[in-house]
PDB file of N, CA, C and O in Angstrom:
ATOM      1  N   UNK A   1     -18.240   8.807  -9.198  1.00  0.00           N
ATOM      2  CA  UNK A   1     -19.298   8.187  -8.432  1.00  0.00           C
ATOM      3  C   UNK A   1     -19.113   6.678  -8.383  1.00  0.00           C
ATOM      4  O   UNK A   1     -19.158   6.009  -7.351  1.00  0.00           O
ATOM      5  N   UNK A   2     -18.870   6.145  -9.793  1.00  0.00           N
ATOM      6  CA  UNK A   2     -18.321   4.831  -9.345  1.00  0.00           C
ATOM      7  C   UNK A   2     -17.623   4.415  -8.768  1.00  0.00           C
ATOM      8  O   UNK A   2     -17.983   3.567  -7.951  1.00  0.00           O
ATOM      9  N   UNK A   3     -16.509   4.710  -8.853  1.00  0.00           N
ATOM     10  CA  UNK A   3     -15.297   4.641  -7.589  1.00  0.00           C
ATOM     11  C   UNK A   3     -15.685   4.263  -6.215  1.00  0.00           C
ATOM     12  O   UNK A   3     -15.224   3.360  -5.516  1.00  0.00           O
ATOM     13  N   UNK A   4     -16.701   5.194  -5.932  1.00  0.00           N
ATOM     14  CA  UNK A   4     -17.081   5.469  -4.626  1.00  0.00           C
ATOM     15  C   UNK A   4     -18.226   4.037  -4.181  1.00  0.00           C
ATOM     16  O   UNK A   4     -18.481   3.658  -3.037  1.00  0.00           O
ATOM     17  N   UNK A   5     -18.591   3.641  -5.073  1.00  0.00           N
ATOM     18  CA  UNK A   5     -19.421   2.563  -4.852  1.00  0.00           C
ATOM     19  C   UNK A   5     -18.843   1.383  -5.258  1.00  0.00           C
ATOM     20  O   UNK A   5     -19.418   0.381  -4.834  1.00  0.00           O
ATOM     21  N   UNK A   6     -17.705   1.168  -6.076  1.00  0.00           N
ATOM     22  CA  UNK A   6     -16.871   0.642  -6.030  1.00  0.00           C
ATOM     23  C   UNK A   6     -16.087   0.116  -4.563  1.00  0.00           C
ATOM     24  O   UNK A   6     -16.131  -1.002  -4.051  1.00  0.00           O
ATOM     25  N   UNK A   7     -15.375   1.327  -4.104  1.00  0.00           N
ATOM     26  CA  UNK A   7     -14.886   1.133  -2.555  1.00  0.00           C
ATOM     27  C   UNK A   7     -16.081   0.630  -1.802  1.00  0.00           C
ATOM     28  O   UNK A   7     -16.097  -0.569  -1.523  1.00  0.00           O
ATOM     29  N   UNK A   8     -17.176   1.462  -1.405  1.00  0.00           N
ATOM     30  CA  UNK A   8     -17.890   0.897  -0.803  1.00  0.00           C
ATOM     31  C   UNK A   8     -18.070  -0.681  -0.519  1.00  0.00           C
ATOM     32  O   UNK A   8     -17.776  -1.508   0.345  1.00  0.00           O
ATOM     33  N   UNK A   9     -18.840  -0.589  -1.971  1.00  0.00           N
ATOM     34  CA  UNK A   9     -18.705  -2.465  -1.992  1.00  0.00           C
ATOM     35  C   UNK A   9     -17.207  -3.319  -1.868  1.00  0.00           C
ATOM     36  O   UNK A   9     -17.245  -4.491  -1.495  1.00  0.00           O
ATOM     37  N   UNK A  10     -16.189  -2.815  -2.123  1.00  0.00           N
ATOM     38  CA  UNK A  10     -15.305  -3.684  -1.120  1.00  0.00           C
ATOM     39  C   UNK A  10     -14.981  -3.776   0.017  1.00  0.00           C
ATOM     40  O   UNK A  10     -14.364  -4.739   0.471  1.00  0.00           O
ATOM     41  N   UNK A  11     -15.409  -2.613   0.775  1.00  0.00           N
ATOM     42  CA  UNK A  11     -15.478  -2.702   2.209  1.00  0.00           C
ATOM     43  C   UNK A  11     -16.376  -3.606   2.764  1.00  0.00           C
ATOM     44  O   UNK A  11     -16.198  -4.225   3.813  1.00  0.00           O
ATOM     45  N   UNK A  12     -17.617  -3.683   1.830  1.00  0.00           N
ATOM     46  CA  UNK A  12     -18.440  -4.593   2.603  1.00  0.00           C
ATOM     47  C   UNK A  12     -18.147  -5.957   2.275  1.00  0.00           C
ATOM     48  O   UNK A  12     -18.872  -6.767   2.853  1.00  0.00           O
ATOM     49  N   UNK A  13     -17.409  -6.361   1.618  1.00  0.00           N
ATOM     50  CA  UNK A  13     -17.022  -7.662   1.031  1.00  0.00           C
ATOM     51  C   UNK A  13     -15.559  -8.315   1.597  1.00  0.00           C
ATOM     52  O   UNK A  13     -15.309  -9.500   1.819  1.00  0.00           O
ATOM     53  N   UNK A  14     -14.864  -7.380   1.720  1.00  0.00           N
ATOM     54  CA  UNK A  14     -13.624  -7.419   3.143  1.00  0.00           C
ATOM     55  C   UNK A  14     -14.083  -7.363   4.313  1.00  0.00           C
ATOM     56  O   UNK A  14     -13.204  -7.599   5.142  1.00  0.00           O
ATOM     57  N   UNK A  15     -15.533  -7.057   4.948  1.00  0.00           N
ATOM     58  CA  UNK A  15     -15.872  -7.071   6.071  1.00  0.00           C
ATOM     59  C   UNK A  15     -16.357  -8.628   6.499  1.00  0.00           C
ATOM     60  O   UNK A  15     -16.085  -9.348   7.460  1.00  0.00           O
ATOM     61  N   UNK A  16     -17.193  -8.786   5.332  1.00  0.00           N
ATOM     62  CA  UNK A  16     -17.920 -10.447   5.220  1.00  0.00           C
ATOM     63  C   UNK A  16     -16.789 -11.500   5.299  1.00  0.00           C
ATOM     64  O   UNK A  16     -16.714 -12.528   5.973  1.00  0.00           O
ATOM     65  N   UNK A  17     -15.841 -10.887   4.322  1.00  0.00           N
ATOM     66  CA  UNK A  17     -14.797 -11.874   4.498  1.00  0.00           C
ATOM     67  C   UNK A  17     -13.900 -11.919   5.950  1.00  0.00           C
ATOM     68  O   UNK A  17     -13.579 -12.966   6.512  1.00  0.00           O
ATOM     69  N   UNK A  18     -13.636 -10.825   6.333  1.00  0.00           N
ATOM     70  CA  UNK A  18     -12.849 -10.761   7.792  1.00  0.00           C
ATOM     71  C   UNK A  18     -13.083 -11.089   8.717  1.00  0.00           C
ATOM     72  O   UNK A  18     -12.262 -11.261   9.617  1.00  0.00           O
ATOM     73  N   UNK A  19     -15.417 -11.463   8.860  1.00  0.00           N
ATOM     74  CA  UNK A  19     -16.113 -12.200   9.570  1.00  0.00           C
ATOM     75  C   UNK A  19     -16.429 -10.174  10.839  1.00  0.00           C
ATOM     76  O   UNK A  19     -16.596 -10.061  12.053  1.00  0.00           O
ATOM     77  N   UNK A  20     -16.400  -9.668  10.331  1.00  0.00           N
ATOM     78  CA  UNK A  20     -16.628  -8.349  11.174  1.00  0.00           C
ATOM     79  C   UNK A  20     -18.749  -8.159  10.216  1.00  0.00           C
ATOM     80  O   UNK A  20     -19.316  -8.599   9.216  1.00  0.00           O
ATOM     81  N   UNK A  21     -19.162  -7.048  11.660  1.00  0.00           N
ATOM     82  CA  UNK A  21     -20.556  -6.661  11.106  1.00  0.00           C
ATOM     83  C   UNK A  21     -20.768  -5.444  10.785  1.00  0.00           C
ATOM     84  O   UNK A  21     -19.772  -4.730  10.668  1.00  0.00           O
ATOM     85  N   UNK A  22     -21.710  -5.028  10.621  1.00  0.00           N
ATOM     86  CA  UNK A  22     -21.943  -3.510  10.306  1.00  0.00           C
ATOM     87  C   UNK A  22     -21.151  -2.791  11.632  1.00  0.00           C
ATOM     88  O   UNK A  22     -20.077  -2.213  11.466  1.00  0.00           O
ATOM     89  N   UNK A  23     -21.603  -2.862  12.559  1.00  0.00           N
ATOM     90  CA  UNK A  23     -21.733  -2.123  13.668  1.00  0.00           C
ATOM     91  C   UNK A  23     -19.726  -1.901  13.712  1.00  0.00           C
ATOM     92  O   UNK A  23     -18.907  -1.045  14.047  1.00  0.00           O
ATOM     93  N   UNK A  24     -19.742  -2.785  13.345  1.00  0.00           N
ATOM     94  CA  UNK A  24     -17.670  -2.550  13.179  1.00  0.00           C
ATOM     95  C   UNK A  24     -17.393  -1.625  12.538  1.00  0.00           C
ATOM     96  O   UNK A  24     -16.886  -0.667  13.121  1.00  0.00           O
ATOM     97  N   UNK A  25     -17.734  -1.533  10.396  1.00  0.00           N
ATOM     98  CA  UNK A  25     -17.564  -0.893   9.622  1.00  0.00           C
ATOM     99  C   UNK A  25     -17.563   0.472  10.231  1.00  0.00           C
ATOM    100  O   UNK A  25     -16.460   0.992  10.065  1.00  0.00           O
ATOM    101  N   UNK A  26     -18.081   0.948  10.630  1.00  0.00           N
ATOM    102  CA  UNK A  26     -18.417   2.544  10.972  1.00  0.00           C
ATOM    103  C   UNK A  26     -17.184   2.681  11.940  1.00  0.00           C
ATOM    104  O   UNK A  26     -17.263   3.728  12.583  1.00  0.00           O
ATOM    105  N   UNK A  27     -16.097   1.954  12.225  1.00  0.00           N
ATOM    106  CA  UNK A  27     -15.320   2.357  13.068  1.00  0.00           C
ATOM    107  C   UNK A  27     -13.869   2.022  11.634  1.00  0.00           C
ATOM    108  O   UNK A  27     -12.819   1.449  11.924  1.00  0.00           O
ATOM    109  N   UNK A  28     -14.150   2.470  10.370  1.00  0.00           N
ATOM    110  CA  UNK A  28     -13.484   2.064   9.544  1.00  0.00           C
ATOM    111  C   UNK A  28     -12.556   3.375   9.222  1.00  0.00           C
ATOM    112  O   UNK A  28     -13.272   4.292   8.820  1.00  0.00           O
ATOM    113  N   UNK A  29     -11.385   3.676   9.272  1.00  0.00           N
ATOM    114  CA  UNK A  29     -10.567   4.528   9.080  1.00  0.00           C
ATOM    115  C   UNK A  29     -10.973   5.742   7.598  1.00  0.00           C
ATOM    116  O   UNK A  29     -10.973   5.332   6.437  1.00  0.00           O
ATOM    117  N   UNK A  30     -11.224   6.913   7.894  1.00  0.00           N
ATOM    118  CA  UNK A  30     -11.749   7.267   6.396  1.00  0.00           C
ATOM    119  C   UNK A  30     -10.592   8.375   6.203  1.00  0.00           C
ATOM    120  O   UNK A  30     -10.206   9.061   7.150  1.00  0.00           O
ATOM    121  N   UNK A  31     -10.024   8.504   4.780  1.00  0.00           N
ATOM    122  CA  UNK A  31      -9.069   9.797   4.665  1.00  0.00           C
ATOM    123  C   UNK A  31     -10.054  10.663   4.356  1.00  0.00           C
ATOM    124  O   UNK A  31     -11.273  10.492   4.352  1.00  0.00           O
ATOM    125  N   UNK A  32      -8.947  12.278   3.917  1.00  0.00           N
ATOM    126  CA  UNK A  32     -10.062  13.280   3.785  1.00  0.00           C
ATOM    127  C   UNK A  32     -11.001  13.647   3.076  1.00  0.00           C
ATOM    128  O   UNK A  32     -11.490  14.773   3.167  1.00  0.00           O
ATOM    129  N   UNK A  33     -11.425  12.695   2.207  1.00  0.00           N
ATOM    130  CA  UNK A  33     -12.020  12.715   1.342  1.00  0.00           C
ATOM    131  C   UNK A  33     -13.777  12.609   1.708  1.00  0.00           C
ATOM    132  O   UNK A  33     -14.832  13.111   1.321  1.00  0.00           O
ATOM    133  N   UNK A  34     -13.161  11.363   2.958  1.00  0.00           N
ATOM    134  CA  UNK A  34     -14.919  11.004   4.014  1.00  0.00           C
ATOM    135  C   UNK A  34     -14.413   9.642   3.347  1.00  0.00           C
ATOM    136  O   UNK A  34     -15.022   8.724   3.896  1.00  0.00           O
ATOM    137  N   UNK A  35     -13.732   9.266   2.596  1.00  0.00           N
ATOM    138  CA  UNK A  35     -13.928   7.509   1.735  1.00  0.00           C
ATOM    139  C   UNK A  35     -13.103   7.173   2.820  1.00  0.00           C
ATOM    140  O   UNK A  35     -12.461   8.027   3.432  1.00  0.00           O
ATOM    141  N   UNK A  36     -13.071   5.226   3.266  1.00  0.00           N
ATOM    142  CA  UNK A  36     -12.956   5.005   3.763  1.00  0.00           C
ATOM    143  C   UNK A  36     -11.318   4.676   3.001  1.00  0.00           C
ATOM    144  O   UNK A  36     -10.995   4.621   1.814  1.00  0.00           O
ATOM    145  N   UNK A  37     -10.375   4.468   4.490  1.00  0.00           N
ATOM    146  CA  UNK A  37      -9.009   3.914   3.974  1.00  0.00           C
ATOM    147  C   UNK A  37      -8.388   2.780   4.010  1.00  0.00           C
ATOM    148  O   UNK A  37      -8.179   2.072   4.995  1.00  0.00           O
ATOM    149  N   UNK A  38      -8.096   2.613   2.945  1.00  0.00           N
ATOM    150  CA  UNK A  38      -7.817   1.007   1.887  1.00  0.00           C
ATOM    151  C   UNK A  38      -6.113   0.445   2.286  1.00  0.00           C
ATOM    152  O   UNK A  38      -5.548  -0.647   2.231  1.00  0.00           O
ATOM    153  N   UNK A  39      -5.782   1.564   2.616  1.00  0.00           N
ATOM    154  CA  UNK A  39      -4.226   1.415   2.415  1.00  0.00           C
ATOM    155  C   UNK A  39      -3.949   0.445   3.205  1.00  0.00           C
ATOM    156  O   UNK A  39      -3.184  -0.352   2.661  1.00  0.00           O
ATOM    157  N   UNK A  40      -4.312   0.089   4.522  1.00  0.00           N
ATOM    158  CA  UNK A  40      -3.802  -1.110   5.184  1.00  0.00           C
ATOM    159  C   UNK A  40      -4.305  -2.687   4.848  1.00  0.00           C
ATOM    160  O   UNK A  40      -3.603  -3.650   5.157  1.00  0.00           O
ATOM    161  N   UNK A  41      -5.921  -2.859   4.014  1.00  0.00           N
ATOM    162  CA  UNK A  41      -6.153  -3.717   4.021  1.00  0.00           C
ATOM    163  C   UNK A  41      -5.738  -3.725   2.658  1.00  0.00           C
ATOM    164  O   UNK A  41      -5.874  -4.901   2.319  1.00  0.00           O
ATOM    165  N   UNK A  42      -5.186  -2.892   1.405  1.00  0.00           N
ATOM    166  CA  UNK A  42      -4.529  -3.456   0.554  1.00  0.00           C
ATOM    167  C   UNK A  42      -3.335  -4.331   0.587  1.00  0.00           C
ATOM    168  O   UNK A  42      -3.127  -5.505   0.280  1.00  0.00           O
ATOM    169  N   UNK A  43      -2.600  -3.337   1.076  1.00  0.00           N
ATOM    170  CA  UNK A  43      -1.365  -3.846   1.720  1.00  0.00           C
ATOM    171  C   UNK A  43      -1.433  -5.760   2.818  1.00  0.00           C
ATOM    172  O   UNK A  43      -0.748  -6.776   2.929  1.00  0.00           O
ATOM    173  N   UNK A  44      -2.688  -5.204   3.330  1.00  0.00           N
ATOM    174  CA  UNK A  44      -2.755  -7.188   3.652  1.00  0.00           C
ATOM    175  C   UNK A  44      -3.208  -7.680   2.781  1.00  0.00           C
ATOM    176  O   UNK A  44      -2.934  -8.872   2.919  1.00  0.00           O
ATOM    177  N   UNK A  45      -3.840  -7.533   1.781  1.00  0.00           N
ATOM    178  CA  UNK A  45      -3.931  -8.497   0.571  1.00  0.00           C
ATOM    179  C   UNK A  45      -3.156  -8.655  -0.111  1.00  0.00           C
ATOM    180  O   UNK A  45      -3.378  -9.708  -0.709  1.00  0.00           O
ATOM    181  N   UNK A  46      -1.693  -7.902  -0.641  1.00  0.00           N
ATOM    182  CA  UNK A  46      -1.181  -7.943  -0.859  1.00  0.00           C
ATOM    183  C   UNK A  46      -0.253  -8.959  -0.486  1.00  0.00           C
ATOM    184  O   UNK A  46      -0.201  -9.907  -1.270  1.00  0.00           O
ATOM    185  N   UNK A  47       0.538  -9.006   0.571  1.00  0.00           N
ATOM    186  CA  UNK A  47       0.682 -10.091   1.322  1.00  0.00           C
ATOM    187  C   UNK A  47       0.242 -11.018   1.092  1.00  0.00           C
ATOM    188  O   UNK A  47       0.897 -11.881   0.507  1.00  0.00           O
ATOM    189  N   UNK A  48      -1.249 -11.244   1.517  1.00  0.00           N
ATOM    190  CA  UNK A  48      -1.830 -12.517   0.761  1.00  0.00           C
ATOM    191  C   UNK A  48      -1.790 -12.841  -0.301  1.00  0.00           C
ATOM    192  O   UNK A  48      -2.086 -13.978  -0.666  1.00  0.00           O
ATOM    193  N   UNK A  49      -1.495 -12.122  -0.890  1.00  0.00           N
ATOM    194  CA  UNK A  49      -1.659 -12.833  -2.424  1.00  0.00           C
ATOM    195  C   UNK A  49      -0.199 -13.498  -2.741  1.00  0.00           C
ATOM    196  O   UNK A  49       0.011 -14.670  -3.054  1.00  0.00           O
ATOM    197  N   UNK A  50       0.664 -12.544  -2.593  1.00  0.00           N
ATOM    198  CA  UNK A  50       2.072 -12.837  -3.035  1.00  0.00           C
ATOM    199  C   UNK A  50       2.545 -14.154  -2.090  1.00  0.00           C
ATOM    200  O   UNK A  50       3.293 -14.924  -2.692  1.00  0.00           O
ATOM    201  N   UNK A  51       2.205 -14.546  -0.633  1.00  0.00           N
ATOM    202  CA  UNK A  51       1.823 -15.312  -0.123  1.00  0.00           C
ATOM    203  C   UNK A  51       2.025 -16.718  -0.610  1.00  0.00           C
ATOM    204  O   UNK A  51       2.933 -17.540  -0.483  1.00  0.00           O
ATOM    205  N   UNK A  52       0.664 -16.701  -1.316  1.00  0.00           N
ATOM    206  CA  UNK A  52      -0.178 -17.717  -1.651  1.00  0.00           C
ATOM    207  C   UNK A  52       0.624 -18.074  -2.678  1.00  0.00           C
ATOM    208  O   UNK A  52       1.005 -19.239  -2.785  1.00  0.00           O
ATOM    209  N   UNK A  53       0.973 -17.129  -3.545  1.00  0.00           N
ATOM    210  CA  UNK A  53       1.484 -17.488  -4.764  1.00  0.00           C
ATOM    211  C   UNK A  53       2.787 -17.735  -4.448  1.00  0.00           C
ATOM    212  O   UNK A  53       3.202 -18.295  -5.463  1.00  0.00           O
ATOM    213  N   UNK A  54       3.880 -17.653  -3.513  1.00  0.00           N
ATOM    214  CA  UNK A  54       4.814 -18.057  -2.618  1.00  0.00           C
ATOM    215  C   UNK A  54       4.897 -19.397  -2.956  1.00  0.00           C
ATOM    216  O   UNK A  54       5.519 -20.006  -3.826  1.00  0.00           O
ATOM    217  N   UNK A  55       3.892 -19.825  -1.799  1.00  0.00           N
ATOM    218  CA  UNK A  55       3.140 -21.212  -1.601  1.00  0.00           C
ATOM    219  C   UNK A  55       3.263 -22.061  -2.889  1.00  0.00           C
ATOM    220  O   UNK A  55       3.904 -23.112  -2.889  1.00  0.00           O
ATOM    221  N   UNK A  56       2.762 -21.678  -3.766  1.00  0.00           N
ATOM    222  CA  UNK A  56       2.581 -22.255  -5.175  1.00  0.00           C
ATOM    223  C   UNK A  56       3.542 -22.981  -5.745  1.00  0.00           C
ATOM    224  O   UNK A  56       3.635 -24.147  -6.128  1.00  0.00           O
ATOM    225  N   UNK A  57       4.397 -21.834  -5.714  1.00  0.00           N
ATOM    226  CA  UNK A  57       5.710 -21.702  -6.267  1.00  0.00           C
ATOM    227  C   UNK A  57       6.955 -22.738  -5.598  1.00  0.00           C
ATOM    228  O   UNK A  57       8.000 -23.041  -6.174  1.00  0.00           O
ATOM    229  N   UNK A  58       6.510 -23.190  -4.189  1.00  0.00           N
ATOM    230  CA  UNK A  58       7.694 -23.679  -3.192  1.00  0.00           C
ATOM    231  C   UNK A  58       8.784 -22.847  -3.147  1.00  0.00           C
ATOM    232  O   UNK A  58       9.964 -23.199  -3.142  1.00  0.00           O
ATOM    233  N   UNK A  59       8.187 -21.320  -3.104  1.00  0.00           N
ATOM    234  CA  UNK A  59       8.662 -20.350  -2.558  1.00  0.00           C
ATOM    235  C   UNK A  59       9.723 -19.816  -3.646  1.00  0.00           C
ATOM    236  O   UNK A  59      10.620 -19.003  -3.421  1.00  0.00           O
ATOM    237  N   UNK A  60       9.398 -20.518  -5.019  1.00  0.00           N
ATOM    238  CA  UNK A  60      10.780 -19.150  -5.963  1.00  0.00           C
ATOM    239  C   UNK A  60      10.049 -18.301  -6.501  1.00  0.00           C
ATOM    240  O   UNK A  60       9.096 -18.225  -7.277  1.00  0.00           O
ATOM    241  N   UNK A  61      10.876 -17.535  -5.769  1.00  0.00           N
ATOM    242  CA  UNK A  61      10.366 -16.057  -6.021  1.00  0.00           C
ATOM    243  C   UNK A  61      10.485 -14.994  -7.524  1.00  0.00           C
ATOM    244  O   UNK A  61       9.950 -13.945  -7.882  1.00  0.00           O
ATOM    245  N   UNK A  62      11.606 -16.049  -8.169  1.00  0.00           N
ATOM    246  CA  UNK A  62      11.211 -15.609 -10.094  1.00  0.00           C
ATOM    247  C   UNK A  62      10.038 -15.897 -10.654  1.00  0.00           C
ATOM    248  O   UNK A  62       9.538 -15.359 -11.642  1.00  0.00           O
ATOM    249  N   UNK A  63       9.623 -16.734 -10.019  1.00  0.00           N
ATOM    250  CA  UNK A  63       8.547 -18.032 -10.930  1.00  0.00           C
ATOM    251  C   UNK A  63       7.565 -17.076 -10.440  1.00  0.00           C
ATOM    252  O   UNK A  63       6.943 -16.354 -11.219  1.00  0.00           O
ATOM    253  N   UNK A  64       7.362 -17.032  -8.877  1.00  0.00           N
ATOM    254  CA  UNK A  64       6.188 -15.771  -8.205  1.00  0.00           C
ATOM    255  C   UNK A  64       6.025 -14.703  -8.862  1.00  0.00           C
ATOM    256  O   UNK A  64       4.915 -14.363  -9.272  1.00  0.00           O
ATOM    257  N   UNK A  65       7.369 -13.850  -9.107  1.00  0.00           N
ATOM    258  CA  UNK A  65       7.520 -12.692  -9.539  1.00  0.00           C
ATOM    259  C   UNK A  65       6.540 -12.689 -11.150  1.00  0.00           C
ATOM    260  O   UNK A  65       5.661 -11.885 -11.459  1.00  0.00           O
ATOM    261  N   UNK A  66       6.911 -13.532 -11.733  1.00  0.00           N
ATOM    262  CA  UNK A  66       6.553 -14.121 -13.196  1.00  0.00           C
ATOM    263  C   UNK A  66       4.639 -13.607 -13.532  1.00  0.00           C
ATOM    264  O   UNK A  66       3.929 -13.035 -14.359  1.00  0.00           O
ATOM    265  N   UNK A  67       4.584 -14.421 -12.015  1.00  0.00           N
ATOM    266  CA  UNK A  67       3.245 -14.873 -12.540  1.00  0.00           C
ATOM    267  C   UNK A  67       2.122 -13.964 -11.979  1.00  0.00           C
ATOM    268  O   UNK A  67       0.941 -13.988 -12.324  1.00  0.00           O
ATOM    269  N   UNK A  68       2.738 -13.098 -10.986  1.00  0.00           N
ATOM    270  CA  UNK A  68       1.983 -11.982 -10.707  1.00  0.00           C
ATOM    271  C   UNK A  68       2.286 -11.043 -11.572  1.00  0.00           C
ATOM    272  O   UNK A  68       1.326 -10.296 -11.761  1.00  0.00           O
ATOM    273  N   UNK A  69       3.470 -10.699 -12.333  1.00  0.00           N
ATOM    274  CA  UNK A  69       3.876  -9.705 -13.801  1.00  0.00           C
ATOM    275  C   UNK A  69       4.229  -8.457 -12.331  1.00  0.00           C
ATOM    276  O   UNK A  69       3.642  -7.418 -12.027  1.00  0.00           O
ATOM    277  N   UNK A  70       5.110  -8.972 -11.865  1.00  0.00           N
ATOM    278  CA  UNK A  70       6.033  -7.901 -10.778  1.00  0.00           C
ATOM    279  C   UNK A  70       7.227  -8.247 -10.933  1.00  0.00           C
ATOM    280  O   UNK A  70       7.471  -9.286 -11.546  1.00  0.00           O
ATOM    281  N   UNK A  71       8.158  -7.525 -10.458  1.00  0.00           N
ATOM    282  CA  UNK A  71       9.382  -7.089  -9.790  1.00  0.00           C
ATOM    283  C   UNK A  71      10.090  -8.107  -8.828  1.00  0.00           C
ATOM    284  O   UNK A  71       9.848  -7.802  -7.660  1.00  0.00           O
ATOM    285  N   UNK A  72      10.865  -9.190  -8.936  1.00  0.00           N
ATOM    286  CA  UNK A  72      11.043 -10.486  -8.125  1.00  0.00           C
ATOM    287  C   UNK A  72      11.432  -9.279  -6.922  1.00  0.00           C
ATOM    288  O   UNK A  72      10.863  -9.397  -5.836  1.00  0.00           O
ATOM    289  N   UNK A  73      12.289  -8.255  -7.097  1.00  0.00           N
ATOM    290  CA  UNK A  73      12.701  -7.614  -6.164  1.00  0.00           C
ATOM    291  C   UNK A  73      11.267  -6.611  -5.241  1.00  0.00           C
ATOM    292  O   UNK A  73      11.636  -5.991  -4.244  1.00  0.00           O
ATOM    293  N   UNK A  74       9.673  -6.517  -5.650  1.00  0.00           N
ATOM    294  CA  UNK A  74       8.718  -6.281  -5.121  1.00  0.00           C
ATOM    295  C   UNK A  74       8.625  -7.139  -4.319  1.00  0.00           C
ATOM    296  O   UNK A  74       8.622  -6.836  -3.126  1.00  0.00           O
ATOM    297  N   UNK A  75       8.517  -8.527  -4.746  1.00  0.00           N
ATOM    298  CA  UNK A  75       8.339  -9.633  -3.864  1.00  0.00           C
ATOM    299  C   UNK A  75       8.865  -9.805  -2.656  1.00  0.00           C
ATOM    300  O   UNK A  75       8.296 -10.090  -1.602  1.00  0.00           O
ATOM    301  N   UNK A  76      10.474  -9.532  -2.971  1.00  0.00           N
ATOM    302  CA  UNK A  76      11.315  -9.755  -1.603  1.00  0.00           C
ATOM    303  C   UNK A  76      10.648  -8.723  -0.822  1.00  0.00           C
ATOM    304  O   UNK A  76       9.992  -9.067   0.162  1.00  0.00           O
ATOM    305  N   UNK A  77      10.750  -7.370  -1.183  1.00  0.00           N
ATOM    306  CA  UNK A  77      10.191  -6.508  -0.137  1.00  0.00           C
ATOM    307  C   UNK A  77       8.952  -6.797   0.716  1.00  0.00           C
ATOM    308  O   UNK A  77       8.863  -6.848   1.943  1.00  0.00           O
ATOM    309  N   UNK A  78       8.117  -6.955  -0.123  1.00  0.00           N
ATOM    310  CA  UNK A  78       7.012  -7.641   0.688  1.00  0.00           C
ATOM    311  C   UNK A  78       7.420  -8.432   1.665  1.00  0.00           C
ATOM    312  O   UNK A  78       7.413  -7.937   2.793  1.00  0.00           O
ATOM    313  N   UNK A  79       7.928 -10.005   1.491  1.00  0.00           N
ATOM    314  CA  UNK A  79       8.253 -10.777   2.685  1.00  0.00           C
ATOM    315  C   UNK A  79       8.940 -10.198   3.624  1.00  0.00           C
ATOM    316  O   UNK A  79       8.742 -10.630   4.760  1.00  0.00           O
ATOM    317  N   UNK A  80       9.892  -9.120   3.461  1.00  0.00           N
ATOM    318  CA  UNK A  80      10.935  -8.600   4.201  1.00  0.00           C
ATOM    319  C   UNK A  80       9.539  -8.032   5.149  1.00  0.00           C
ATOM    320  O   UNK A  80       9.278  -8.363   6.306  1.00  0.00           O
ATOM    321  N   UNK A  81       9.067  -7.458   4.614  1.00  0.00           N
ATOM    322  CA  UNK A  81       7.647  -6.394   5.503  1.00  0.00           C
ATOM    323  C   UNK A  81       6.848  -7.420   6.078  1.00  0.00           C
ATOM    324  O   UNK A  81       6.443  -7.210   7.222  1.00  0.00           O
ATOM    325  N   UNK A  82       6.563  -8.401   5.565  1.00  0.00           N
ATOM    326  CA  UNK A  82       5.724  -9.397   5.813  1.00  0.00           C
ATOM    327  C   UNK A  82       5.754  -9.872   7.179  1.00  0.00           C
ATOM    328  O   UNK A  82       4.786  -9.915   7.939  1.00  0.00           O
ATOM    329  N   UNK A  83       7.473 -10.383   7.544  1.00  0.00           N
ATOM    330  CA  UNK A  83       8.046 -10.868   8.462  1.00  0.00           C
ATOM    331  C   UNK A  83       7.972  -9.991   9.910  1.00  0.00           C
ATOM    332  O   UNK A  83       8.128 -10.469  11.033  1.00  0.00           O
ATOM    333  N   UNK A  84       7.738  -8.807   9.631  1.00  0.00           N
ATOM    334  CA  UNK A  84       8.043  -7.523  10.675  1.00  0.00           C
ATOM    335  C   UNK A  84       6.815  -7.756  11.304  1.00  0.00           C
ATOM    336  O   UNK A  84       6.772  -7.575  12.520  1.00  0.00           O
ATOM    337  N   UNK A  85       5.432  -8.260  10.492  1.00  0.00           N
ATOM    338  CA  UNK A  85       4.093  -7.958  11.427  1.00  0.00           C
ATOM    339  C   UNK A  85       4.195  -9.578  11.547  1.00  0.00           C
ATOM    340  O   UNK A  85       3.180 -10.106  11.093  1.00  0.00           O
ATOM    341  N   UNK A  86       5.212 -10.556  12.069  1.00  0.00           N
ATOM    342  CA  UNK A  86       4.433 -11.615  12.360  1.00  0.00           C
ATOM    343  C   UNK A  86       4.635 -11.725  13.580  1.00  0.00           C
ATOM    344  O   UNK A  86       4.075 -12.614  14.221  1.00  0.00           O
TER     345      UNK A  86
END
């Protein structure tokens, strides 16, 4: 049950943040469960984050890798993916 109100409340907190309203949410992708699906806006936070922490870094990607406690070779993948949706 928590979980579920868990998700919830990040949908509505990724919505506030994305600048979208209710009347949007309800057009929110749900798997079969009926919960709504996370997988794409994880995946853009993801991005963002590694991103940012990019940024930080002046882009070395050990130091990134480091400080998120990942895989320098996660990292690359990401940008590699990153680059495809720009």
């Amino acid at each position: 049950m928590s979980t579920i109100i868990d998700q919830q409340a990040l949908v509505r907190q990724l919505s506030l943040i994305l600048g979208e309203n209710e009347s949007q949410s309800q057009y929110t992708p749900r798997n079969h469960s009926g919960d709504p699906d996370l997988s794409g806006v994880l995946d853009s936070l993801g991005y963002a984050v590694i991103e940012s922490v990019l940024q930080h870094t002046r882009g070395n990607q050990c130091q990134a890798a480091r400080i998120l406690g990942i895989n320098r070779g996660t990292i690359r993948i990401y940008w590699r993916k990153s680059r495809h949706y720009v």
